[in-house]
ZASE-828832 format. One record per residue (C-alpha): x, y, z; residue in one letter. Coordinates in steps of 0.25 Angstrom, whole numbers, padded with zeros to 4 digits, always signed. Layout:
% ZASE-828832
XYZa ...
This chain:
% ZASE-828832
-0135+0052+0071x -0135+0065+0080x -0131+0077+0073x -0120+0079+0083x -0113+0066+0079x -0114+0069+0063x -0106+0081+0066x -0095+0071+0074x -0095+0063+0063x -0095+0072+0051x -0084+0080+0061x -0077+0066+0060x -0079+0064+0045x -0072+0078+0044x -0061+0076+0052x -0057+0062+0043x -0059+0070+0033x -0049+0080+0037x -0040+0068+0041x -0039+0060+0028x -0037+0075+0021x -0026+0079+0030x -0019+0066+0027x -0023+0061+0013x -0027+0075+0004x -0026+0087+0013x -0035+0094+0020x -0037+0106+0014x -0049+0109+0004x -0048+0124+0001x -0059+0131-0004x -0060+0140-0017x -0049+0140-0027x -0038+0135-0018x -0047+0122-0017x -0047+0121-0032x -0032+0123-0034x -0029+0113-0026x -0041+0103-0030x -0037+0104-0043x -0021+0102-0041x -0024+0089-0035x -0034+0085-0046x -0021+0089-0055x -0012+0081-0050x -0022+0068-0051x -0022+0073-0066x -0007+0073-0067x -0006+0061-0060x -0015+0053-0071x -0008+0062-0084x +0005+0056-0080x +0000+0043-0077x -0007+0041-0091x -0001+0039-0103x -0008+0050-0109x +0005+0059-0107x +0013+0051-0115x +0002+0049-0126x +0000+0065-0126x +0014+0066-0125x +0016+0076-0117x +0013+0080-0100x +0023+0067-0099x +0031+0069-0087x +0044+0060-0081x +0043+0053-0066x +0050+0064-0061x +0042+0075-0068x +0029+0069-0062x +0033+0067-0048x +0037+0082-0047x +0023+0085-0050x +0016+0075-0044x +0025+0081-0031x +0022+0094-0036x +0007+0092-0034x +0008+0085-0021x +0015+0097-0016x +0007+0106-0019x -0004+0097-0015x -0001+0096+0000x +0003+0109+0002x -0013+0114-0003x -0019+0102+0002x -0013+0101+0015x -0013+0110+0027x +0000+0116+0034x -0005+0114+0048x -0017+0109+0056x -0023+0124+0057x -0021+0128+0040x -0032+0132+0032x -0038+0118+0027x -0050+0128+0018x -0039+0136+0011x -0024+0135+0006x -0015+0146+0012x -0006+0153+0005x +0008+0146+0009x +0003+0134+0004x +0001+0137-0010x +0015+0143-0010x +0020+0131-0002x +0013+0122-0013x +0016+0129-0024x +0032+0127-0022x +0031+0115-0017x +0023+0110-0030x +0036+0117-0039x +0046+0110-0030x +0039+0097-0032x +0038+0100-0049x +0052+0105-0048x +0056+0094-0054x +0046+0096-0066x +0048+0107-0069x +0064+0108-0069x +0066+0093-0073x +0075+0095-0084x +0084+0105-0077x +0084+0098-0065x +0086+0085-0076x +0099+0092-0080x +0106+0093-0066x +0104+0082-0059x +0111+0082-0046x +0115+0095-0047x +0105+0105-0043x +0104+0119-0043x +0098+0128-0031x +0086+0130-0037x +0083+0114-0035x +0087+0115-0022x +0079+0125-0019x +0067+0119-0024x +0071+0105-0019x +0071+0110-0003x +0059+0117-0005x +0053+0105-0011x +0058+0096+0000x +0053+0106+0009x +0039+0108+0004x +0038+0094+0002x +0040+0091+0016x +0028+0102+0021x +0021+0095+0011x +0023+0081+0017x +0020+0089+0031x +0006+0092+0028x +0002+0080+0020x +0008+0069+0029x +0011+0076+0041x +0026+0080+0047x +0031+0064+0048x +0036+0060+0034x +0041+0075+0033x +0050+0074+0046x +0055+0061+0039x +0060+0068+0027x +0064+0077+0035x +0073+0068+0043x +0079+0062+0031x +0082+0078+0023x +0089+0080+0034x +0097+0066+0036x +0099+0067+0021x +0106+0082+0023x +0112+0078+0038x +0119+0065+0035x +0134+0068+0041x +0127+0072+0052x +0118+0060+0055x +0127+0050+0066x +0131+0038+0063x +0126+0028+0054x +0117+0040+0050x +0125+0047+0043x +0129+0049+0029x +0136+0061+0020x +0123+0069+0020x +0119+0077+0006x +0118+0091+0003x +0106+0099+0002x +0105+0101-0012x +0108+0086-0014x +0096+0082-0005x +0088+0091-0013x +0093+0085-0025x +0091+0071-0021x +0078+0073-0014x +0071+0083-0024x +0079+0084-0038x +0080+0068-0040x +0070+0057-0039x +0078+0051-0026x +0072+0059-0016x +0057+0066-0017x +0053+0062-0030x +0058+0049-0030x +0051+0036-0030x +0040+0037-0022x +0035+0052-0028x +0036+0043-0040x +0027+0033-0036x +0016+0042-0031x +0017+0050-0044x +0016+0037-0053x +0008+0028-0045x +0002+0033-0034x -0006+0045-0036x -0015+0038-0048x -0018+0026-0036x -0022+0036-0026x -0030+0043-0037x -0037+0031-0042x -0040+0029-0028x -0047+0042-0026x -0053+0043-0039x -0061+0028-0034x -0064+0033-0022x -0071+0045-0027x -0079+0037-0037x -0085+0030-0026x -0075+0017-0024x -0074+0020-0009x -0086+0020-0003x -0090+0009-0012x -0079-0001-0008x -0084+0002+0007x -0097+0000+0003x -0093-0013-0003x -0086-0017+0011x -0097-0013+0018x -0106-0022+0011x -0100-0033+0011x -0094-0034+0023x -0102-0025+0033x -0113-0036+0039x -0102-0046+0043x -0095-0046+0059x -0089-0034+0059x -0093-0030+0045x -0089-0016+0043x -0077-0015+0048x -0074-0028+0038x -0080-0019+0027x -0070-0007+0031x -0058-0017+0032x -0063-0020+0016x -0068-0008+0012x -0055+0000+0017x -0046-0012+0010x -0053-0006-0003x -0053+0008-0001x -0040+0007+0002x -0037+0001-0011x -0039+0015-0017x -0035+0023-0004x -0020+0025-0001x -0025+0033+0012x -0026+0026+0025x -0034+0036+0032x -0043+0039+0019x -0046+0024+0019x -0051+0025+0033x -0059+0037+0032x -0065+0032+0019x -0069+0019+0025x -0070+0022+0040x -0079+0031+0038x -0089+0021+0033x -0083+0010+0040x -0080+0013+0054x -0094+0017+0058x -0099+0004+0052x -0088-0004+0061x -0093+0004+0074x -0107+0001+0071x -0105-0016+0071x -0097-0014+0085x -0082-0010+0081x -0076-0001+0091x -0073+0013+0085x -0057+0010+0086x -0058-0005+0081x -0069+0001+0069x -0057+0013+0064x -0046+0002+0066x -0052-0007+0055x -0055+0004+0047x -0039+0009+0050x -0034-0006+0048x -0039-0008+0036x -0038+0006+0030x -0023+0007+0032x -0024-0005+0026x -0029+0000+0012x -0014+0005+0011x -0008-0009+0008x -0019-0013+0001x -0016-0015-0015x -0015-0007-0024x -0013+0006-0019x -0005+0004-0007x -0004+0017-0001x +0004+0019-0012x +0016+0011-0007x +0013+0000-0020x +0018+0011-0029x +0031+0013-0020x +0035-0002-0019x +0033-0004-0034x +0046+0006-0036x +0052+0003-0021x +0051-0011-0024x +0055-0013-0038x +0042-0022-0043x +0029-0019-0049x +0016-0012-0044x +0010-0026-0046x +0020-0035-0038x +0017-0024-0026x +0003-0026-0026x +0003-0042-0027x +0014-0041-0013x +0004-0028-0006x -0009-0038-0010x -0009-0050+0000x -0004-0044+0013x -0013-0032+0012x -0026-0043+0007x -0022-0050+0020x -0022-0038+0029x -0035-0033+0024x -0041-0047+0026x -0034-0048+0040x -0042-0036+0042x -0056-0039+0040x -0054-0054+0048x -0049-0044+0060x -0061-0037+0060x -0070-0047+0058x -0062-0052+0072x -0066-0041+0080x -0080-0043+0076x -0081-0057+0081x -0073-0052+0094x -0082-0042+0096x -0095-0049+0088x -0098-0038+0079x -0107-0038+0069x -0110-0033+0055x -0120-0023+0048x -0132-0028+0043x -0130-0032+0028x -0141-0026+0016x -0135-0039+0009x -0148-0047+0005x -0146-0061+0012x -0140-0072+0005x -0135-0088+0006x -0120-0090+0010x -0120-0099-0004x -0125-0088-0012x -0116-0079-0005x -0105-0088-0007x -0108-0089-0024x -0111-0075-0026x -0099-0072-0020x -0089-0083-0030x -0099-0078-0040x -0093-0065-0040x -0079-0071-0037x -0079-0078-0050x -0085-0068-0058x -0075-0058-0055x -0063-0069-0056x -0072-0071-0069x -0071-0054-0073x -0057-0054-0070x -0054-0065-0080x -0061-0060-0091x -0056-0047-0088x -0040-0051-0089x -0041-0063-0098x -0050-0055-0108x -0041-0043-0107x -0029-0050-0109x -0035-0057-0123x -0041-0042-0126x -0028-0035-0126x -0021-0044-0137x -0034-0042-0147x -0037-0027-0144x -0021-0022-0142x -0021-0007-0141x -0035-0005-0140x -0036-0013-0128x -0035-0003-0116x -0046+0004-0125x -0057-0009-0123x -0054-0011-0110x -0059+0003-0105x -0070+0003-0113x -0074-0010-0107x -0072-0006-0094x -0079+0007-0097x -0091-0005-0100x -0088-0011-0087x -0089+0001-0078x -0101+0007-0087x -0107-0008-0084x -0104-0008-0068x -0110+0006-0067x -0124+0001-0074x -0123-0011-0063x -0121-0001-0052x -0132+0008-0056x -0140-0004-0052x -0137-0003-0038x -0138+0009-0028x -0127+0019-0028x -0117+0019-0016x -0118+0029-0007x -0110+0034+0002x -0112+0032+0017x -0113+0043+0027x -0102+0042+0040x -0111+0049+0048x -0125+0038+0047x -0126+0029+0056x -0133+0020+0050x -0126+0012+0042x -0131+0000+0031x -0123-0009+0021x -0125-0009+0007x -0127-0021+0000x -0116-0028-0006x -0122-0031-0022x -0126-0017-0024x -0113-0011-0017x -0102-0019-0025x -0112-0018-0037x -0113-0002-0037x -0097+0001-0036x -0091-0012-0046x -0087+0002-0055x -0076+0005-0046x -0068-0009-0047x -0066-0005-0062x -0054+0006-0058x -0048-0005-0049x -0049-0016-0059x -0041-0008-0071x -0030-0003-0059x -0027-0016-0054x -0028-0022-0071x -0018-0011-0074x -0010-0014-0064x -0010-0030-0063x -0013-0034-0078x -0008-0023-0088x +0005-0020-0077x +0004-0005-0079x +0010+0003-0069x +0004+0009-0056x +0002+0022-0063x -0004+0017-0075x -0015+0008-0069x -0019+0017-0060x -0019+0028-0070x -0028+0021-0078x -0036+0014-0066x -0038+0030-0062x -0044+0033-0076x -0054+0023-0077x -0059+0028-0062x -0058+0041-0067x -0067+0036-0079x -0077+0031-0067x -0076+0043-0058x -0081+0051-0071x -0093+0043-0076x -0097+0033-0065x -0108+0044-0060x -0113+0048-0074x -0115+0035-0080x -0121+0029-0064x -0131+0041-0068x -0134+0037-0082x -0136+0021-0077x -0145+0025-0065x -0152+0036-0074x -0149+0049-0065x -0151+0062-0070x -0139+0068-0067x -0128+0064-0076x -0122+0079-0077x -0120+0078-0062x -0114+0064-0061x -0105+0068-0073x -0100+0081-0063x -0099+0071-0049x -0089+0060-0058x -0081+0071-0061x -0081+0078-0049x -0078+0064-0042x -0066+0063-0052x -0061+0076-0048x -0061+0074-0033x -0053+0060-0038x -0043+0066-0043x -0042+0077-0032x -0041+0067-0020x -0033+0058-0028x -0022+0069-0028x -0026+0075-0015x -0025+0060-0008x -0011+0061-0016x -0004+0073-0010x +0001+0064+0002x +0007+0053-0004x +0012+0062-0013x +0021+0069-0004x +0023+0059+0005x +0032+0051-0008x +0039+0064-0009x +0043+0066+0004x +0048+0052+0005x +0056+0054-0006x +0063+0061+0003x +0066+0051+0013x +0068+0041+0000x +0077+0051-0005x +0087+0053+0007x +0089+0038+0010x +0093+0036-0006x +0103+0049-0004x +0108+0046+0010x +0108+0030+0012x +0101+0032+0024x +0092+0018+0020x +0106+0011+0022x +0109+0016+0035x +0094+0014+0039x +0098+0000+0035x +0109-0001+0045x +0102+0005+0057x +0089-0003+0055x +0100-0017+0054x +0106-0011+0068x +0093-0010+0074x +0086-0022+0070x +0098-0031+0072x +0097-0037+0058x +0084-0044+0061x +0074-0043+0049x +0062-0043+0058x +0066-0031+0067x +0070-0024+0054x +0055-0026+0050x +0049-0021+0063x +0056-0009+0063x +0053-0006+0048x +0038-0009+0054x +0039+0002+0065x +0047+0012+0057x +0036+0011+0047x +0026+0012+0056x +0032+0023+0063x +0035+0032+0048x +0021+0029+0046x +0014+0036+0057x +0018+0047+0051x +0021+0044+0034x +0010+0042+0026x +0010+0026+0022x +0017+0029+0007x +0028+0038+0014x +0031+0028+0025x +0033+0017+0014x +0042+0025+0006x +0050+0029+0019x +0051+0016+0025x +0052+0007+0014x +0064+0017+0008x +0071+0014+0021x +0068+0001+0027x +0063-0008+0015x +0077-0009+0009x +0083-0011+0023x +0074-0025+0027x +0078-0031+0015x +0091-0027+0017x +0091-0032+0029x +0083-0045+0027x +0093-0048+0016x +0103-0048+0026x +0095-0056+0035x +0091-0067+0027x +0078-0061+0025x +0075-0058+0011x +0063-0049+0010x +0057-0044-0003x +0057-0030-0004x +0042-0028-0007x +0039-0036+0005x +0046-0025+0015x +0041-0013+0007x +0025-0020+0009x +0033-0023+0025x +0037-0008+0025x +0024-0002+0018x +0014-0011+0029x +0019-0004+0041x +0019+0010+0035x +0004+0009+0032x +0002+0003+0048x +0005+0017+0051x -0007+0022+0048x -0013+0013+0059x -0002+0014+0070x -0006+0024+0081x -0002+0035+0086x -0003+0040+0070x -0011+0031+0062x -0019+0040+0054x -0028+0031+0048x -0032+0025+0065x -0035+0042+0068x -0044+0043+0055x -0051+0030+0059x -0053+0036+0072x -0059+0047+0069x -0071+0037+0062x -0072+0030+0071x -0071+0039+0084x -0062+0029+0091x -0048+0030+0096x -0036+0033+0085x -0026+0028+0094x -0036+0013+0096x -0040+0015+0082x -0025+0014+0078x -0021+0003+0089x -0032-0005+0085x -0031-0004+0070x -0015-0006+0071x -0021-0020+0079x -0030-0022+0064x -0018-0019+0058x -0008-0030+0065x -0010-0039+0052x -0005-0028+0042x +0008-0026+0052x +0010-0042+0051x +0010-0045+0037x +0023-0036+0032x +0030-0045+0042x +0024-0055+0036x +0027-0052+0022x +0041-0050+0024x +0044-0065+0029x +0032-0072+0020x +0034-0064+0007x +0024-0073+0002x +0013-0065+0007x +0018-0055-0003x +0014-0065-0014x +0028-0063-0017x +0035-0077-0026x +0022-0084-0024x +0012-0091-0033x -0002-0088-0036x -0006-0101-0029x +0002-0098-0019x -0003-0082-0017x -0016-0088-0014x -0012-0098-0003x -0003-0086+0004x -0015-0076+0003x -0025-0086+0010x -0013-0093+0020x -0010-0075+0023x -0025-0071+0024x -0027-0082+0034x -0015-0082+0043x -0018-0067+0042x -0033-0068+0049x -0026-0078+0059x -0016-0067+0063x -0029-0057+0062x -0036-0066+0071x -0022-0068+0080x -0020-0054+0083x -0035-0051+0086x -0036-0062+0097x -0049-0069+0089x -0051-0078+0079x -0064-0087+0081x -0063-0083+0097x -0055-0077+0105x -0042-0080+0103x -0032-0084+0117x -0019-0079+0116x -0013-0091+0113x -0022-0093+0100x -0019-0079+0095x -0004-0083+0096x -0006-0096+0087x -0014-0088+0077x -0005-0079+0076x +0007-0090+0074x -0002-0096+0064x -0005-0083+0056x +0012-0082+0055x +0015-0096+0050x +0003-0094+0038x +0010-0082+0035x +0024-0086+0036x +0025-0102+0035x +0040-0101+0032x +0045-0096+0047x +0041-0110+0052x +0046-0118+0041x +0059-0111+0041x +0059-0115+0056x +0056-0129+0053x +0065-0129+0040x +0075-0120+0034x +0070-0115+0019x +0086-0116+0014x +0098-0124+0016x +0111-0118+0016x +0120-0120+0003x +0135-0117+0004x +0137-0104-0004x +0148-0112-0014x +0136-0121-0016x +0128-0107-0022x +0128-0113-0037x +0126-0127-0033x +0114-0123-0025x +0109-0113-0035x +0107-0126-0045x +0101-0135-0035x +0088-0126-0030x +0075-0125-0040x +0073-0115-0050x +0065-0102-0043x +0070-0105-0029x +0077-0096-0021x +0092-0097-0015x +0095-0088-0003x +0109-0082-0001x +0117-0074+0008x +0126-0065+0002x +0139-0058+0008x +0141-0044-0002x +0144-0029+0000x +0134-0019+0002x +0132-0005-0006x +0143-0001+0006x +0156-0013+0004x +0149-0018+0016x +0148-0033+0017x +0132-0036+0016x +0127-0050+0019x +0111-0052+0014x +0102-0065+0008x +0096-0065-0005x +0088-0075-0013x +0092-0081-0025x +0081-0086-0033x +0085-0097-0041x +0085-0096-0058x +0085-0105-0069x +0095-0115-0074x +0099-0129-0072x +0113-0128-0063x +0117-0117-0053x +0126-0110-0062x +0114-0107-0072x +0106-0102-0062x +0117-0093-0056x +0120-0089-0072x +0105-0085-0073x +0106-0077-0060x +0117-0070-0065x +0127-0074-0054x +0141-0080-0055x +0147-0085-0040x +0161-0089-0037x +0164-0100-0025x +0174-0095-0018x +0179-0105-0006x +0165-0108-0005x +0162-0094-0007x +0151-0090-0018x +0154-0077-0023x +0145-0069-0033x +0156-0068-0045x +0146-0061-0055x +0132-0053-0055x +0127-0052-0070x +0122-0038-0073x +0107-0037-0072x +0104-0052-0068x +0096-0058-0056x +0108-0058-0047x +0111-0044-0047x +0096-0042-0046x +0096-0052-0032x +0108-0042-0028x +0121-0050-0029x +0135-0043-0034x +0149-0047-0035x +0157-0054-0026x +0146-0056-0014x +0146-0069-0008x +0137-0080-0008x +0138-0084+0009x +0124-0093+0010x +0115-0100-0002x +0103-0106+0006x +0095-0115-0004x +0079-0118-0002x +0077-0132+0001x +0065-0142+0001x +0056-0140+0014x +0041-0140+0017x +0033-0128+0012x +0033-0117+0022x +0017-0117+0021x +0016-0130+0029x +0017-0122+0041x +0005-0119+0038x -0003-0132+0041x +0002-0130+0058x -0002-0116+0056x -0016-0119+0051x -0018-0130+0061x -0013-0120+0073x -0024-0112+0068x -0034-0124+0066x -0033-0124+0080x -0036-0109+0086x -0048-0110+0078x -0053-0123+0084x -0049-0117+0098x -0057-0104+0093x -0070-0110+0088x -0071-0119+0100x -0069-0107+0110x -0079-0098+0101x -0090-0109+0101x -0091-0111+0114x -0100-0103+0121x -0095-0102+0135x -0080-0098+0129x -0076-0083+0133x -0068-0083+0120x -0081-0085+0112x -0090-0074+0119x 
């Protein structure tokens, strides 16, 4: 390579640098004791974040501090974070930190710890507060919305801004807009004296949850974790048809298991990936789409999420776990998708794979190694949970105790088999020339880093703890591997230097927990500040009249209410990072599609439109004209940003299709289904999923016509949602008369669901007509079942009115109150299974491959060439 061109590229390699900074950790790095103040204020936050998330507080029994308490500092810190961290303008000083803004950062840190520090006054007048909250509380709001300036940029704080003012203008606003307005020192009150506005629900979440994932995440990437799931990928992957780019859609889908950051995922990985891509024949705008596709990707990817999981766990009402087993299967199938479409633009365009290091072996042996390793890990994982589970009655309190020090043994033992092997090393962007590892050595030299992951998801799926307590203890153990893996690496592969490897673990630790907190400061303020927006539609109702307007202009129909909730997220999210943009979106429209569907007849489960509102935010990241994560791809790959983000939006068409998806097949969401029956819909999905892959990209076995790309995609609907047709063909209900309610409610099985509609009021005295579902209790007559519900009804003239709601049963729970009106009972009945719609499905598709292999088997067909 010409010395010309290393200077482009390490010019390149700066300006991404500079890129992910300005947008994940800020870009400034002062020199001298400036760089050390702020160094070390991010390395104290990390340190907070894990006191309070330990339970060593309580066992010391004192530095224990209330939710309230902890997100003041938490806020404090992220304040004064972004301010030092993060540059004014374009032309500030990137090597220093100018005077302002240490005085800009330290009064913003005291407004955010106001609440700390004056919690009990501020305890004893609630409501009521004096002038020197106020003043504080503007200059908070204020400073906090500078803050959001400089590490997000002016969008989300023009939005807060739009809704301050609509909060304070209300008698003002025309028409349905309108409302009684509050005062100024109420809006402070609300918004930053109360845990309604800025401090509310989602600061809460990123204090308790979020941080220790992002750190966890930072601390494995430092150990080393990144570069080796790439090189994991790379060699697995890298010698088939399109090989790298398959290995950057994988290596990215694990990176981004640990990554919240679209644009750090791509740079991480594109770096490496993107050149490998352009090498095998990939155009540089197709190579930074795959990379962009499946780096944005990452973000609904469990566990992390971008941090949305955390969000729906207290937007939702259900458990960390639940959210995770909905998130899995759509974001599995996408990724999968993923990987089939590129290996589709490798047969279009017959690109080939880098040569393998793999020595060569049979099909059959690859075949048994491969089940070999299967079992023996379905083996491990037996052993592992049945052996715990008799362990903890015989050992009790001391179990926690054995289990560390046997998995102290383990990693010990894993790092005496990797000493065995060649130690990974990391690859230089600039060389051209590039090899694949071999896959035994690779896997075998990294097995360490799985260890972290395990005890998370064990903590999380086994022992039940909360969020923040797995992944406070998942963070020690890495910080027990960040610390000693070098020293003891050294010991087994006898190398001289154990002073030195003692140092560099500590060193890496350190730098952990610096861009942990650094990578933090942006989420951070970005919950704060859409407390605010959170905080004014609780104070001015604004989310009912959003309600109205959205009804007005989609006419009632659910599915024009789900397209303009798609574009109105895609639109916030051009310019709101992904966690803002679900907390904005989801505060407003979420409430108002189930509202509406309700009303509709369309019962949609609230996780399902949180997932639907959540999928379109992170699109944004892709979407031209302001796709981030498309420009940084770019600028690997030299190509085009606006192409880049056309052509990875095209990639991307699958993750755009699936929320619709999920909101009419909620089975997709492993939502009321069966083990058995998990495994059907998983394999069922991931197929009709490749077909509508293969639909959209005009090639399957050949070139499709037009008319086969038609039939695949009509195909790829009916897998993945069997029920439209069947509805078609026969109607799921029968209609009961409602003064035949108990009647009915005795006739259908136990466990099945009734549907109603129901005439009540609304919040308003406005008469509100919705469906629910009624799911169908125990007993042997109608009456006992509508006892156990807790739900009396009284025929009327062949009226059913509710007589009597019981306190605290399932009724009220399903929503119903005195004196509605029962106005339709519609019952299930017997028909044929909606996945018989299948067999056609499947034979339609028979077909277009028949019709595709005879065309890509004969020589003289244009379509094979």
């Amino acid at each position: 390579m010409s010395e010309e061109s290393k200077k482009t590229t390490s010019d390149s390699s700066v300006d991404l640098e500079e890129m992910v900074a300005s947008s994940d950790s800020g870009s400034r790095k002062p020199a001298g004791m400036p760089g050390k103040v702020l160094v070390g204020t991010a390395a104290a936050w990390s340190l907070f974040q894990l006191w309070i998330a330990s339970p060593l507080p309580f066992i010391l029994g004192f530095g224990v501090f209330n939710a309230t308490e902890s997100r003041s500092i938490h806020l404090a810190f992220a304040l004064f974070l972004a301010y030092t961290a993060y540059p004014a303008l374009k032309g500030s000083p990137r090597d220093r930190i100018p005077i302002q803004d240490w005085l800009l950062g330290l009064i913003a840190a005291f407004a955010g710890a106001y609440m700390f520090i004056f919690y009990e006054p501020l305890s004893q007048r609630p409501g009521a507060p004096i002038m020197q909250d106020v003043v504080v509380g503007i200059a908070g709001l204020l400073l906090l919305l500078e803050a959001t300036r400089r590490a997000l940029g002016p969008p989300l704080m023009i939005v807060a801004i739009v809704f301050i003012v609509y909060s304070l203008a209300g008698p003002y606003m025309p028409g349905i807009l309108a409302h009684r307005g509050v005062s100024l020192s109420g809006l402070v009150n609300h918004q930053w004296l109360t845990t309604q506005g800025v401090f509310g629900i989602a600061l809460g979440v990123s204090t308790s949850f979020v941080f220790l994932f992002v750190l966890f995440g930072a601390l494995l990437d430092k150990a080393g974790a990144g570069n080796y799931f790439i090189k994991v990928a790379f060699s697995m992957l890298g010698h088939y048809k399109g090989g790298p780019a398959k290995a950057a859609v994988v290596a990215s889908g694990m990176t981004g298991l640990i990554s919240g950051s679209s644009i750090a995922n791509v740079v991480t990985t594109g770096t490496f990936t993107v050149p490998m891509m352009k090498r095998v024949g990939f155009s540089s705008e197709k190579a930074g789409a795959v990379e962009v596709a499946s780096s944005v990707n990452g973000q609904i990817m469990p566990p992390v999420m971008g941090a949305a999981a955390f969000l729906m766990v207290e937007y939702v009402g259900i458990s960390y776990v639940e959210v995770i087993k909905h998130a899995f299967l759509p974001a599995l199938i996408s990724y999968i998708a993923l990987i089939y479409i590129v290996h589709l633009e490798a047969l279009k365009a017959n690109l080939q794979g880098l040569e393998s290091s793999n020595p060569s072996k049979p099909l059959l042996q690859k075949v048994i190694g491969f089940l070999g390793g299967l079992l023996l890990l379905m083996g491990l994982s037996f052993i592992v949970y049945y052996g715990l589970g008799w362990l903890k009655p015989v050992l009790g309190e001391a179990t926690p105790w054995v289990v560390a020090v046997g998995l102290a043994g383990i990693y010990v033992a894993l790092l005496k088999v990797a000493s065995g092997y060649p130690e990974l090393e990391l690859d230089d962007p600039n060389e051209l020339i590039y090899t694949l590892p071999q896959t035994k050595p690779t896997v075998m030299v990294g097995l360490q880093y799985i260890l972290p992951v395990i005890v998370l998801v064990w903590c999380l799926m086994v022992e039940r703890l909360s969020p923040g307590l797995s992944a406070f203890w998942a963070t020690v153990f890495m910080i027990f591997i960040i610390v000693t893996q070098r020293p003891i690496t050294a010991i087994f592969r006898q190398r001289g230097r154990l002073g030195e490897d003692i140092l560099e673990g500590f060193r890496d630790l350190w730098d952990g927990l610096v861009t942990g907190a650094r990578n933090m400061i942006g989420i951070g303020i970005a919950t704060a500040t859409a407390g605010i927006i959170v905080g004014a539609v609780s104070q001015t109702g604004v989310g009912l009249v959003l309600a109205d307007v959205v009804e007005i202009l989609s006419m009632g129909n659910l599915m024009l209410i789900l397209l303009l909730t798609a574009v109105l997220s895609l639109i916030l999210g051009m310019g709101l990072p992904t966690t803002a943009n679900y907390i904005v979106v989801s505060a407003l429209l979420a409430p108002v599609i189930v509202q509406l569907g309700e009303q509709n007849g369309l019962l949609v489960p609230l996780i399902a439109v949180h997932l639907f509102v959540f999928y379109f935010g992170i699109m944004a990241d892709v979407t031209p004209p302001v796709g981030l994560a498309s420009f940084a791809a770019a600028a690997v790959s030299g190509g085009d940003p606006i192409r880049t983000g056309f052509q990875a939006f095209y990639y991307s068409l699958r993750t755009a299709a699936l929320p619709f998806l999920f909101i009419f097949n909620t089975d997709l969401l492993l939502i009321d289904v069966s083990f058995m029956q998990g495994i059907v819909i998983f394999v069922v999905a991931t197929l009709a999923m490749l077909i509508f892959a293969a639909g959209t990209q005009g090639y399957m076995l050949a070139r499709s016509r037009w008319y086969e790309s038609l039939l695949l995609l009509l195909v790829a609907f009916t897998l993945f949602r069997p029920g439209f047709w069947m509805d078609i063909i026969h109607d799921p209900y029968r209609s009961v008369p409602p003064s035949e309610f108990v009647q009915a409610m005795g006739n259908v099985d136990e466990d099945s669901t009734l549907r109603l509609q129901i005439r009540g009021e609304d919040a308003f005295g406005d008469t509100l007509t919705t469906y629910m579902r009624l799911p169908v209790p125990e007993g042997d007559s109608g009456e006992e079942r509508l006892e156990n519900l807790g739900l009396e009804i009284v025929i009327e003239d062949d009226r059913a009115i509710v007589d009597m709601v019981t306190f605290g049963s399932t009724a009220q729970d399903l929503g119903f109150d005195f004196d509605q009106e029962i106005i339709e009972v519609l019952a299930p009945v017997d028909r044929w299974s909606k996945e018989w719609m299948w067999i056609p499905a499947f034979l339609v598709f028979a077909l277009i491959v028949l019709l595709q292999r005879r065309r890509r088997d004969s020589p003289a067909s244009p379509a094979a060439a």
